[in-house]
Each structure stands twice: as C-alpha cells, then as structure tokens.
C-alpha positions as CSV (number, residue, x, y, z in Angstrom):
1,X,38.7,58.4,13.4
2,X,36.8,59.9,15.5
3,X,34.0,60.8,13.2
4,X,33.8,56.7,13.0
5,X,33.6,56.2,16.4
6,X,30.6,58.6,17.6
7,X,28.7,57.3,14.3
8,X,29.4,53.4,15.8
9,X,28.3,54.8,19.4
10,X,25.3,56.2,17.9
11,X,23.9,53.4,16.1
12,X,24.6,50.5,19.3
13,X,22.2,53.3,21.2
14,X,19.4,53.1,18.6
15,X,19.9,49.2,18.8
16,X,20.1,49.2,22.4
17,X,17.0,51.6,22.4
18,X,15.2,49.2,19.5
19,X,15.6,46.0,22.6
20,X,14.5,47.8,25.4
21,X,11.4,48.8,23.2
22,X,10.9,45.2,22.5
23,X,7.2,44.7,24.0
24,X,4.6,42.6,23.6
25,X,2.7,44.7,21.2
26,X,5.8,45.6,19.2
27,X,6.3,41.8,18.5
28,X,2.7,41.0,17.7
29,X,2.9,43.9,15.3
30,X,6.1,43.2,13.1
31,X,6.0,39.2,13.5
32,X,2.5,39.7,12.0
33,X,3.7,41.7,9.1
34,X,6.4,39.5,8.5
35,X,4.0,36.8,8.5
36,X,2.0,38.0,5.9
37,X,5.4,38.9,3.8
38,X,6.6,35.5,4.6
39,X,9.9,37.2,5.4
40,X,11.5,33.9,6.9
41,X,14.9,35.4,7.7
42,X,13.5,38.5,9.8
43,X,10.9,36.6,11.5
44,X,13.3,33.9,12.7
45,X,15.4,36.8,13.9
46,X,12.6,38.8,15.4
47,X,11.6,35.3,17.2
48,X,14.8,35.0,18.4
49,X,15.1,38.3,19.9
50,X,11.7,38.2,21.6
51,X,12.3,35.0,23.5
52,X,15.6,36.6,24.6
53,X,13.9,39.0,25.9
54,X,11.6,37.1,27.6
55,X,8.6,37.7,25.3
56,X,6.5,34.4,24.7
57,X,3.0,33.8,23.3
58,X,0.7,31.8,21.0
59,X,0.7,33.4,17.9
60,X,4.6,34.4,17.8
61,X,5.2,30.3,18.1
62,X,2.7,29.8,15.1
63,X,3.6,32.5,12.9
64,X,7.6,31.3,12.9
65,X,6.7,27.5,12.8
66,X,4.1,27.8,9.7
67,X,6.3,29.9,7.7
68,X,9.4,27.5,8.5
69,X,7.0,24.6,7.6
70,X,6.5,26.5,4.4
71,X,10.2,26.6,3.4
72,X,9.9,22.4,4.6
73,X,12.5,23.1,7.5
74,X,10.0,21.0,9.2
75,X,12.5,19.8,12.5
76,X,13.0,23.5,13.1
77,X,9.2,24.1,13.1
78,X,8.3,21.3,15.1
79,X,10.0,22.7,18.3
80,X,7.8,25.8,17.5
81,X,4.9,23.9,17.0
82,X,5.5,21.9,20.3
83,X,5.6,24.8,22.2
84,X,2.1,26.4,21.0
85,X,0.7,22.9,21.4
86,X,1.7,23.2,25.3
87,X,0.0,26.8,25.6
88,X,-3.2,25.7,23.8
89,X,-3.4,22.0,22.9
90,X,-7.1,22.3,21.6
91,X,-6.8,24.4,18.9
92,X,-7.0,21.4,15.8
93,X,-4.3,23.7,13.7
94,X,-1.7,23.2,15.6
95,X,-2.1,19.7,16.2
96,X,-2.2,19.6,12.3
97,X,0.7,21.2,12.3
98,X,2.8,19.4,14.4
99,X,1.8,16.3,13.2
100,X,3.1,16.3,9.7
101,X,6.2,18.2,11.0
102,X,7.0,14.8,13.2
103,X,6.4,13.0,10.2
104,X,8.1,15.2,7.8
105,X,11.9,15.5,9.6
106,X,11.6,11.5,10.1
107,X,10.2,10.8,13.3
108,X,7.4,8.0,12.0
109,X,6.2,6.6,15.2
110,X,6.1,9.5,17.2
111,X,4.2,11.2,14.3
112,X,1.6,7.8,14.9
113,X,1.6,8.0,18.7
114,X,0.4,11.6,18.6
115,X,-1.7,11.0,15.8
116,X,-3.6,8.6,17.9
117,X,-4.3,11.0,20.2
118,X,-6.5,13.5,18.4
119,X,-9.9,13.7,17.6
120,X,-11.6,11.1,15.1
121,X,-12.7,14.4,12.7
122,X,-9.0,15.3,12.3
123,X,-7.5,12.0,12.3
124,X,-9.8,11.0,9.0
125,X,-8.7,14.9,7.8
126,X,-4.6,13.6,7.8
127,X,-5.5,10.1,6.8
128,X,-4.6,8.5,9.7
129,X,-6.2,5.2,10.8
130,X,-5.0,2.6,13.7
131,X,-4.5,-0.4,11.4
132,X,-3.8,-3.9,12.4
133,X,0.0,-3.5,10.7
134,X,1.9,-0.3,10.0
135,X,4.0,-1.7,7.3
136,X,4.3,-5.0,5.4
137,X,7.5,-5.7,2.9
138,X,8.4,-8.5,0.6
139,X,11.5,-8.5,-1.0
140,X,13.2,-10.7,-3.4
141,X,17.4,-11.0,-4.6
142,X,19.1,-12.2,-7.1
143,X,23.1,-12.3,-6.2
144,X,24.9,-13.3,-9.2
145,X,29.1,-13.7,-9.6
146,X,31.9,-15.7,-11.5
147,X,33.7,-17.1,-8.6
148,X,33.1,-20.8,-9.6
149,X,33.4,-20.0,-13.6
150,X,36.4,-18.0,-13.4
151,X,38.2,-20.2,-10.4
152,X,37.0,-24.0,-11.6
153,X,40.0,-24.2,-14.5
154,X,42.2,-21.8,-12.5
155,X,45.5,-24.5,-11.1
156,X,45.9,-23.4,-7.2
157,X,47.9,-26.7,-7.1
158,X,51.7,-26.4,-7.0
159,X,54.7,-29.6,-5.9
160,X,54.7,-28.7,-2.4
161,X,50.9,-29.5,-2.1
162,X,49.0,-33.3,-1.8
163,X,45.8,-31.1,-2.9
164,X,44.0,-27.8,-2.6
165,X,40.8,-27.7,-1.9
166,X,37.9,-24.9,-2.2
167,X,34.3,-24.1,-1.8
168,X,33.3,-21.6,-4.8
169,X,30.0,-19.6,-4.0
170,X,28.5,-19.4,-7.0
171,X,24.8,-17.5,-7.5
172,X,22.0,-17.5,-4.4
173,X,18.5,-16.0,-4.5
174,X,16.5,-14.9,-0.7
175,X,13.2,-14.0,-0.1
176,X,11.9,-11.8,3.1
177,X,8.7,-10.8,4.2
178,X,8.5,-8.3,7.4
179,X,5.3,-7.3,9.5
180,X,5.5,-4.7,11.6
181,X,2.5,-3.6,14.0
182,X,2.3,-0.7,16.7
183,X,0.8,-2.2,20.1
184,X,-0.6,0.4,22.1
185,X,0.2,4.1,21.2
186,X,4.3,3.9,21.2
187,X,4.8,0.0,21.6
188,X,5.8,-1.5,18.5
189,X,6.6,-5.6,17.2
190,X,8.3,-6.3,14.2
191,X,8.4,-9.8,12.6
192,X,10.2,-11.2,9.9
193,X,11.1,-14.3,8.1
194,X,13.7,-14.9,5.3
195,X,15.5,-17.8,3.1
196,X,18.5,-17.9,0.9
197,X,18.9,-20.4,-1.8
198,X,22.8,-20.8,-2.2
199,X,24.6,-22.7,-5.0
200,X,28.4,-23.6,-4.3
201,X,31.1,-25.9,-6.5
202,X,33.0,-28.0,-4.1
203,X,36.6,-28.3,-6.1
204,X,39.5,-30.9,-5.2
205,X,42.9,-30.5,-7.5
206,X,45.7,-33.2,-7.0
207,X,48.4,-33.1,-9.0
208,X,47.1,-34.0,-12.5
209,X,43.0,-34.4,-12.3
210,X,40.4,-32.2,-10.4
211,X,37.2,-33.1,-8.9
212,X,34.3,-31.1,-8.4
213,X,30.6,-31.6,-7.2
214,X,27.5,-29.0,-7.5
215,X,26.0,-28.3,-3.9
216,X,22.4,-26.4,-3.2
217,X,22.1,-25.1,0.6
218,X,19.1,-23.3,2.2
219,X,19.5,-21.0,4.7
220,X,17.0,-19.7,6.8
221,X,16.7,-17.1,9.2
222,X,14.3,-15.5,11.9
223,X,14.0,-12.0,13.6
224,X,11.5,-10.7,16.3
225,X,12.2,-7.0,16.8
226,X,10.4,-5.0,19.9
227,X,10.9,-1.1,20.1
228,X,9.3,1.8,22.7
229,X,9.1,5.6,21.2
230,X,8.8,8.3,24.6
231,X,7.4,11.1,24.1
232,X,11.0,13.1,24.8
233,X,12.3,11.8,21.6
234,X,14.2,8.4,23.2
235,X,13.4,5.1,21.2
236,X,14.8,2.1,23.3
237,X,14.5,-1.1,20.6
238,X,15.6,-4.9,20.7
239,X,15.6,-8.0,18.7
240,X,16.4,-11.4,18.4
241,X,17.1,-13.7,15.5
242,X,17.6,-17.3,14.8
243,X,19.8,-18.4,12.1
244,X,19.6,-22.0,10.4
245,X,23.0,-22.5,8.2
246,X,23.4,-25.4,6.4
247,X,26.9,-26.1,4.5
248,X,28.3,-28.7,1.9
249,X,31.7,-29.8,0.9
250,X,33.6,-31.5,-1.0
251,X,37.1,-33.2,0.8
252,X,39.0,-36.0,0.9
253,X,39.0,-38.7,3.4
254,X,41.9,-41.2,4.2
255,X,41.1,-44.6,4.0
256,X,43.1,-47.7,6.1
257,X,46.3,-49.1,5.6
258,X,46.4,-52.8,4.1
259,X,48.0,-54.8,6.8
260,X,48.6,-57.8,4.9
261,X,51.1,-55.2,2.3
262,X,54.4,-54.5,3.3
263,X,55.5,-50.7,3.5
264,X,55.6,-48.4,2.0
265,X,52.1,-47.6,1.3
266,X,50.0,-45.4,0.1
267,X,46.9,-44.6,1.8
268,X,43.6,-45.0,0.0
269,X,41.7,-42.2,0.0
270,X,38.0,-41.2,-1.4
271,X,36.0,-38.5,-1.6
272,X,33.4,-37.7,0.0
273,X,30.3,-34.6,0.9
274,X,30.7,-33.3,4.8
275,X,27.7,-31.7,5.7
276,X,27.3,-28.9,9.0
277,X,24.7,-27.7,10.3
278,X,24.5,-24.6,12.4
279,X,21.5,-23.2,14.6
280,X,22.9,-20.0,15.8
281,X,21.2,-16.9,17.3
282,X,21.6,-13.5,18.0
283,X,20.4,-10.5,20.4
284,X,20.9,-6.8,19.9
285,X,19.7,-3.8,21.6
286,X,19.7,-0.4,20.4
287,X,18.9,3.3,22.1
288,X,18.8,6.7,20.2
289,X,17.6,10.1,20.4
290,X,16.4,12.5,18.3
291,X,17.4,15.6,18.5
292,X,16.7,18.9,16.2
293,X,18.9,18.3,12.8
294,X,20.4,14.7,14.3
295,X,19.7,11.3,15.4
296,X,22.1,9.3,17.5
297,X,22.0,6.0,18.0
298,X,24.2,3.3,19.9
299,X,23.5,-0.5,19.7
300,X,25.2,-3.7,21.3
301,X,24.6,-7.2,19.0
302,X,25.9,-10.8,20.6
303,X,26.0,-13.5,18.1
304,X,27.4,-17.1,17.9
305,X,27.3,-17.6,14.0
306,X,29.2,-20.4,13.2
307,X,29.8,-21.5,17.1
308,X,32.2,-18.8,18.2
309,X,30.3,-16.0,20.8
310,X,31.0,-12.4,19.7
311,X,29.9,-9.4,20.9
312,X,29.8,-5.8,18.9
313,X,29.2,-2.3,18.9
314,X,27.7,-0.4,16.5
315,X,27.4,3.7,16.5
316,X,25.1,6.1,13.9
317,X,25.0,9.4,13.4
318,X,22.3,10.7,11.2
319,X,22.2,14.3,10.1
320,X,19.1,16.3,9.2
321,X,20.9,19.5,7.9
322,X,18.0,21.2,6.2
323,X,15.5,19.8,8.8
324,X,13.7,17.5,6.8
325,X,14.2,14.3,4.8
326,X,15.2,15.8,1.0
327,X,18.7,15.4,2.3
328,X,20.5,13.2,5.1
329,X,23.9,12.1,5.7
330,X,24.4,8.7,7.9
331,X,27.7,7.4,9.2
332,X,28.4,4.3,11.2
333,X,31.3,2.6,13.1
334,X,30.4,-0.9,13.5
335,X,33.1,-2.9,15.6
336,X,33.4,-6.9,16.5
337,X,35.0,-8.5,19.4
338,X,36.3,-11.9,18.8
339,X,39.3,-13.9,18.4
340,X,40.1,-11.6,15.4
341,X,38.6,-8.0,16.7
342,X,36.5,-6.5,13.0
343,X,35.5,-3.0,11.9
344,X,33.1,-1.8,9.6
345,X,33.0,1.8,8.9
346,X,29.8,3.2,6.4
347,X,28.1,6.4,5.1
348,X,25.1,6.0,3.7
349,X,23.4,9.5,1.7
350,X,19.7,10.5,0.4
351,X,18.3,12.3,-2.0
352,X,14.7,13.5,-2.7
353,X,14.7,13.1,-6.7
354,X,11.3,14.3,-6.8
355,X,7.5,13.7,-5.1
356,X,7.9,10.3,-6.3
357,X,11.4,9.3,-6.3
358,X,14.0,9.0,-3.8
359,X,17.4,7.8,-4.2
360,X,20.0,6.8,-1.6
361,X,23.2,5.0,-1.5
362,X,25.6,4.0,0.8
363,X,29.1,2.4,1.1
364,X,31.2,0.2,3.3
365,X,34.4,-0.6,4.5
366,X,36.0,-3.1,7.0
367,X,35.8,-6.6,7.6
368,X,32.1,-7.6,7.4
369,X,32.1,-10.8,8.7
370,X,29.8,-11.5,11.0
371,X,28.4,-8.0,11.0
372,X,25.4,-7.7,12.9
373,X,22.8,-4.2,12.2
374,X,19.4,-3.2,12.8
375,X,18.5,-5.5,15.8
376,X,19.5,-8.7,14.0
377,X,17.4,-7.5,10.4
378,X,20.6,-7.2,8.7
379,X,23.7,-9.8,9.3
380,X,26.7,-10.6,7.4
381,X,27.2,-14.2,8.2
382,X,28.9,-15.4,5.1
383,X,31.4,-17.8,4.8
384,X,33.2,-15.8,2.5
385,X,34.8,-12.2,4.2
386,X,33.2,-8.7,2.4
387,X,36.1,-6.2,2.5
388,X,34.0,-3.6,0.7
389,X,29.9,-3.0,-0.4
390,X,28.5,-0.7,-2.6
391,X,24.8,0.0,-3.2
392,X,22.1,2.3,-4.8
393,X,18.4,2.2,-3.6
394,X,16.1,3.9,-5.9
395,X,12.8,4.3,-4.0
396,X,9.1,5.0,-5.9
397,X,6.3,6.2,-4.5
398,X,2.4,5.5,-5.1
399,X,-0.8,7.4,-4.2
400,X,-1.7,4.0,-2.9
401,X,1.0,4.2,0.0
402,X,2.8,1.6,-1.7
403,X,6.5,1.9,-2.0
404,X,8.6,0.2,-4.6
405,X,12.6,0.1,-4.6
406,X,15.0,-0.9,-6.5
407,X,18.2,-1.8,-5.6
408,X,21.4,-2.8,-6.9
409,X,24.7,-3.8,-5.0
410,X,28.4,-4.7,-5.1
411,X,30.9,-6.3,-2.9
412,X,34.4,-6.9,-2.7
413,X,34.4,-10.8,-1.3
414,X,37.2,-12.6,0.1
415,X,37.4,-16.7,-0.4
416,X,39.7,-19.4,1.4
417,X,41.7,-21.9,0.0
418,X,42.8,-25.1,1.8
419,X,46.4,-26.4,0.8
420,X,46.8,-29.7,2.2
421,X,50.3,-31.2,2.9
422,X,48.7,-34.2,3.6
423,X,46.0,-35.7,4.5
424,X,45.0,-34.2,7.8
425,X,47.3,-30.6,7.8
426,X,46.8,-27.7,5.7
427,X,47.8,-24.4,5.1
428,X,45.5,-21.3,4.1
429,X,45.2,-18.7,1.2
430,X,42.9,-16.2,0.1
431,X,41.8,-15.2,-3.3
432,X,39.0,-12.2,-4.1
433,X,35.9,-12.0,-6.4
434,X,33.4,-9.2,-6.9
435,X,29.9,-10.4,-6.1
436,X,26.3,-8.6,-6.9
437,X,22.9,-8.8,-6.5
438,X,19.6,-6.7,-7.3
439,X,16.7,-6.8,-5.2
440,X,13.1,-5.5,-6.1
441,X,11.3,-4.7,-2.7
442,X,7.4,-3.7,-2.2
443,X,6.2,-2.3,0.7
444,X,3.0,-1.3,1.9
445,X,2.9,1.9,4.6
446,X,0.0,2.3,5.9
C-alpha cells in the first residue's frame, strides 16, 4: 500500500513539474510537432492546457483550428479561428479559414456578412460575389387522399338525424416561389408568394337519397420576412403574411311556410352553395443565438385565420454534436392560445448521405391547427385538424449551386361532420383520413 502511494506521489510531481514548465517555447515546440502529426487529440489537450496557463499566441490558435477543420469539427475551429483573426486580421489564411468554418457549422449569413468584408482577390478565390438575390426557390405539390372516394357511399345518417352533412377534401396542388436578398452586409428581405388549388365534395344524406356537388377553391397566400445577423451570433427576424381563403359548401336552406295550408307542415327546403371568404393575416417574430454545438431560438406568431385572434409560442433547439452540418438534431414545442389552447411537439433529423445528397426527416405531433412556423412561411390553416405529419426530404446538390429536393409527406387528418336535428341545430362528429403529398423543389443558392 504504501509502495502505491509514493509511486502516485511521484508521478502528480512530474505532472505538476511538466505545468510549471509549460512556457512559451515549450508550447510552440510540441503544438508544432503535433501539427505536423496531425495528432488532433494531444493538440486539443496541449491547447487546452496552455490557455489555462495563460499561454496565448498566433500560431497555437491556427495550428488547433486547421487541424480541427481537417477532422470537419468546423464550430469547434471557428472560435479558434476567431481568436487569430482578432490578433492578426490581415493575414488572408485566416480569414479563409474562418470563412468556410461559419459557413460549414451552418451560420450562412454571417459566413456572407464577413465575406463581404474581405478583399476582392480573396472573395473571387472562395467564390463569393454580392449578388442581387441570395437564394431563389420554386416549389410545386401534389397532395393526393381518398377522403371523398372512401366517405361519399359511407351512410353517417342514422333515425335520430334530419341530415348529416360534410365537406370531403379531396386532392389540391400549390405552387411557391421565394426571393430572398441581403440588404447591406447583415440586413436581409425575404419574399414570397404561394397558391393552393383545392378540390372538395360537398355531401348532404337525408334519410333515403344523398346529394353531392364538386367544389374548386383557390387559396392564396403572401409573406414578407425581414431578418438582422450581429456579429455576436444574435439573429433577430420577423414576418408578416396575408392569407386569402376561399370556401364552398354544400347545405340546406329552409324555405317558407304556406300560409294558405293548414298545419302541420313541412317546410320546403332546397339546396344550395354558401360561399366564405376570409382575408386574414399574420405576424411573427423570432430571436436566436448561436452558440458552439447549438442554436436556440424562440418566436411569438399572432394570427386571425378564420376570424378568431390567436397568439403562439414556438421554441427550437438545434444541436450541432459533431460541429458541423453531416448530423443535426432539431426539436420544437410549438403552443397556441385560443379558445381551445393547441400543442405541437416535432423533431426533425439530418443526414449527409454524401457530397451530393442529404437527407432529412422530421415528425409531428399535436394539434396543428392553425400552426404558425418560420415567420409566417409555413402555416397550418386547414379546415381539417392534422393530429400527426410525417416527412422525408431528400436534398441533391449541383456544381451549379443548384439544389434539388425531393420530398414526400404524410399526415393523420381529422374531418367534421354536421348532424342536423333540424333545420337550424346540429351536433358534431369527427372521422380521420390519411392525407399525402410530394413536392419537387429547385432552388438556386448563390
């Protein structure tokens, strides 16, 4: 025992005698030879215990960041990288450097605004250029379901009943297209425009015959979106979006008493189309920070889809665990205030497949109706409730810097049915269908 314990004395003196060695010359030495080894683990170490110690310089912040850009743990480089940029912001190989690590670990507009701050020699050497538009994307859907085939010869009707009546959403296509330019060096203004074609079956069932009637509503929507990167890693956005609904249906409508018959009578009735029409709008504001391996984010949304005022909170978390984008994790809490208070709680994952393919998919749970995300971009304001949504994105990338993605999704929908026990009361029930859709999306980054 005691043999053990004058061997464990013995070797904390040689490490206490190894740190109070630690000098200047000593680092430069070994973090150089490590360097050239490209021993990553003892060099982050030896880093570690020289800035401890209070030793600092040039060349210890390069050596650590260009070999940790080497293994592509590009968010742990950067703060290396920032630091030798502050001791000597001429040299052009650390501005290099710290460049693609912003835009490797995901931080796209501050990689721009710092971009735009170096010389013209260097910004044709990364291929940057101030363009009139940083991105432009068109997408396209096709949502596709059997709600009105499987639920059109389905009886809802039972005795207790006058009618049932319905709206089946059958298939819709939409269409998008979103500009996006930076103002400035950290300003940026996003635009976008997009319409839904939606096809519906209006369905009556009295007690022995059914009546139905095909409907075609457009829906259009707007979205101005404003963000502001800082240079301490804050990004403070907003947006606002203007939402054009238009809905059809099918319904009965009592007609007059004859006052000339004696009682009792039986009210005429016919049937008829009721159309709506809702201009609604929405603002949202959102404020994040990045830090090393995470990103988050907290946004509020107000909304008046369909005339009633809501207000929501939405929280991300996105994770970074190897400090670059070949893996990340997002989760989200989304939750609505209204007369009925929602939640919508996501993950969302992605995958680097390859230099040319990236894949991510998310999924969804809560009541979505609604749901308002990124500034206004993305809303949920279907008259049908999504309990559930399911989706893979399969991303493929051009030398061109054009971006193609495929996508495919699935959600768990949630209809109404009206049960009239006469003319003018009715009660409620629900009834679920699955729909889906696949969009093709091409966008141009430049």
């Amino acid at each position: 025992m005691r043999l053990i314990i004058f061997y464990y004395v013995l070797l904390m003196s040689f490490i206490s005698v190894a740190q109070e060695e630690l000098t200047y010359s000593s680092v430069d030495q070994i973090t150089y030879n490590q360097f050239l080894k490209d021993d990553y683990k003892s060099l982050k170490e030896t880093t570690r215990n020289a800035l401890e110690a209070g030793i600092d310089f040039y060349n210890l912040r390069m050596r650590i960041g260009i070999v940790s850009y080497n293994y592509k743990n590009y968010a742990y480089a950067l703060n290396h990288f920032q630091e030798a940029y502050a001791m000597n912001p001429n040299d052009s190989i650390v501005q290099e450097y710290l460049y693609y690590s912003l835009l490797y670990s995901d931080q796209i507009e501050e990689s721009r605004a710092f971009a735009s701050t170096l010389s013209l020699d260097l910004q044709h050497k990364i291929g940057y250029t101030k363009n009139k538009f940083d991105q432009i994307i068109f997408s396209s859907s096709y949502n596709f379901n059997n709600n009105a085939t499987k639920n059109e010869n389905t009886t809802f009707y039972t005795s207790e009943y006058k009618n049932i009546q319905s709206l089946f959403n059958e298939n819709s296509v939409r269409a998008s297209f979103f500009i996006k330019n930076t103002i400035g060096k950290r300003f940026q203004l996003s635009n976008a425009f997009t319409y839904f074609n939606l096809g519906s079956l209006g369905s009556i069932e009295l007690s022995k015959n059914r009546f139905t009637n095909e409907y075609r509503n457009n829906y259009y929507q707007y979205n101005i979106g404003i963000g502001y990167q800082f240079k301490n890693g804050w990004a403070l956005s907003g947006g606002f979006g203007y939402y054009n609904t238009h809905v059809s249906n099918y319904t009965i409508v009592a007609g007059k008493l004859n006052p000339m018959m004696p009682p009792p009578q039986v009210p005429p009735f016919s049937l008829v189309t009721t159309e709506n029409s809702y201009n609604n709008y929405s603002t949202s504001l959102t404020l994040g920070k990045r830090f090393r391996y995470i990103y988050p984010s907290i946004s509020f949304h107000i909304s008046d889809f369909y005339n009633e005022t809501k207000t929501q909170e939405e929280v991300n978390l996105t994770l970074y665990p190897f400090g670059n984008t070949s893996f990340y994790a997002t989760t989200s809490l989304n939750y609505v205030n209204g007369s009925i208070n929602e939640y919508v709680i996501g993950q969302k994952i992605g995958l680097k497949l390859s230099n040319k393919f990236y894949l991510d998919a998310d999924f969804a749970i809560g009541d979505f109706s609604n749901r308002i995300t990124a500034n206004g971009f993305m809303t949920y304001n279907s008259m049908d409730k999504i309990s559930t949504q399911t989706g893979v994105n399969l991303h493929f990338y051009t030398k061109s810097k054009l971006e193609y993605i495929l996508s495919g999704y699935t959600q768990q929908r949630e209809a109404t049915l009206y049960k009239f026990t006469n003319l003018t009361s009715c009660q409620t029930g629900n009834y679920q269908y699955i729909n889906n859709s696949i969009t093709f999306t091409a966008k141009w980054n430049f």
